[in-house]
C-alpha positions, 0 to 999 in steps of 0.5 A: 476520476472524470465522472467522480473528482470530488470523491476521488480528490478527497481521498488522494488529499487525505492520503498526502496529509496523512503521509506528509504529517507521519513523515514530519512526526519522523523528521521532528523525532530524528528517527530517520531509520523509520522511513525507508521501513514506513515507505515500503510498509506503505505498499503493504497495506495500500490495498486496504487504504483503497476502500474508498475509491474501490466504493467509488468505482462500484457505484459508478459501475452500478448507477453512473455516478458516486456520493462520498457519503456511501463511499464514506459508509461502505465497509457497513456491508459485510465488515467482519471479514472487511477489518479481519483483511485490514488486520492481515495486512497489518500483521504483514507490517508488522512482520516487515518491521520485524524483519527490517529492524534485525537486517539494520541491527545485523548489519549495522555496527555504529550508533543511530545517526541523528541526522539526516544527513548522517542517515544518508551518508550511512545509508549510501556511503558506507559498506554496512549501508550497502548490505542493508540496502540490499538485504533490506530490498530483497527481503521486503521485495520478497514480502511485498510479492507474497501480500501483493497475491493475497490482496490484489483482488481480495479486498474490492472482493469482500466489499462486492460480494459476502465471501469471507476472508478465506476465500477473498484471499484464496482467489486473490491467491489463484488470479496472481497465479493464474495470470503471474506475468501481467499481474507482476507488471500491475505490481510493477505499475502499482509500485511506480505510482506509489514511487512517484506519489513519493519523490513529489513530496506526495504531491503526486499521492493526490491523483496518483492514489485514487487512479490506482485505486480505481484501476484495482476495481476493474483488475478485480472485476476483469479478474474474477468472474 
């Protein structure tokens, strides 16, 4: 973050306009219900949003500084398998959604509140919104746990070396396995910074974001020989 702030910045800033601007699209619409489900989708697909910073980290490992510009450029190396990773983690958003709309249409038994208030009052205040929050979060731990294994390591892995996807996620597979304790605590680390990029408004996302992309790096580099 201190040998490249322009480049790391930029991308936290994108990150917290984009989210804040999806969050408003919600709030506009009054489809609350959506953003307990884009939230912890988010998680899902953050190993991919950080190809950026990962290209930054990479070349300041190779020649001491960083240039937006490659970081901008770096998925014309090796790309195939680059966006065949992207469209995995997507498809395990989608799935998320899948799975989180039967939980909300199993458990809930009213009308969609339209209100924020509402949603929150159902949510938090009634036994329907007990079993959804609780189904919701065991299910989604679940998911998020498995993508975690399979993309931990394996994108910065594509962007450094012409490995496919296949094996990007193999060994992304056997280094969560191999170290599960100290890799369940990075999960853990990696999650309360995303939490706290979201109880500040994303405010936090702006160096929360870019410091857990680089720290992803070198976990990588450390990981894999």
């Amino acid at each position: 973050m201190l040998k490249a702030p322009g480049p790391s910045l930029f991308f936290g800033i994108n990150l917290a306009l984009l989210s804040f601007a999806v969050t408003l699209a919600v709030v506009l619409n009054a489809a609350y219900f959506l953003l307990p489900l884009l939230l912890t989708g988010f998680l899902l697909v953050a190993p991919f949003l950080g190809i950026g910073p990962y290209s930054v980290s990479q070349q300041i490992e190779k020649t001491g500084s960083a240039s937006l510009k490659n970081a901008l450029t770096c998925c014309t190396r090796n790309t195939f398998h680059i966006f065949n990773m992207g469209v995995i983690l997507v498809l395990c958003f989608l799935a998320w959604a899948m799975v989180a709309n039967l939980i909300f249409v199993f458990f809930h038994d009213g009308l969609t509140p339209s209100t924020w208030q509402g949603f929150v009052s159902m949510l938090f205040g009634s036994w329907s919104g007990a079993q959804i929050l609780v189904t919701g979060t065991y299910a989604g731990g679940l998911i998020a746990l498995a993508v975690f294994a399979i993309s931990a390591v394996s994108v910065p892995m594509l962007m450094d070396r012409p490995v496919n996807v296949f094996e990007a996620i193999q060994t992304s597979w056997t280094a969560t396995r191999r170290n599960a304790l100290p890799m369940l605590l990075w999960a853990g680390v990696l999650s309360s910074i995303i939490l706290m990029g979201l109880l500040t408004l994303y405010l936090g996302l702006i160096i929360g974001f870019p410091l857990a992309a680089h720290a992803t790096w070198h976990a990588y580099r450390d990981l894999v020989p």
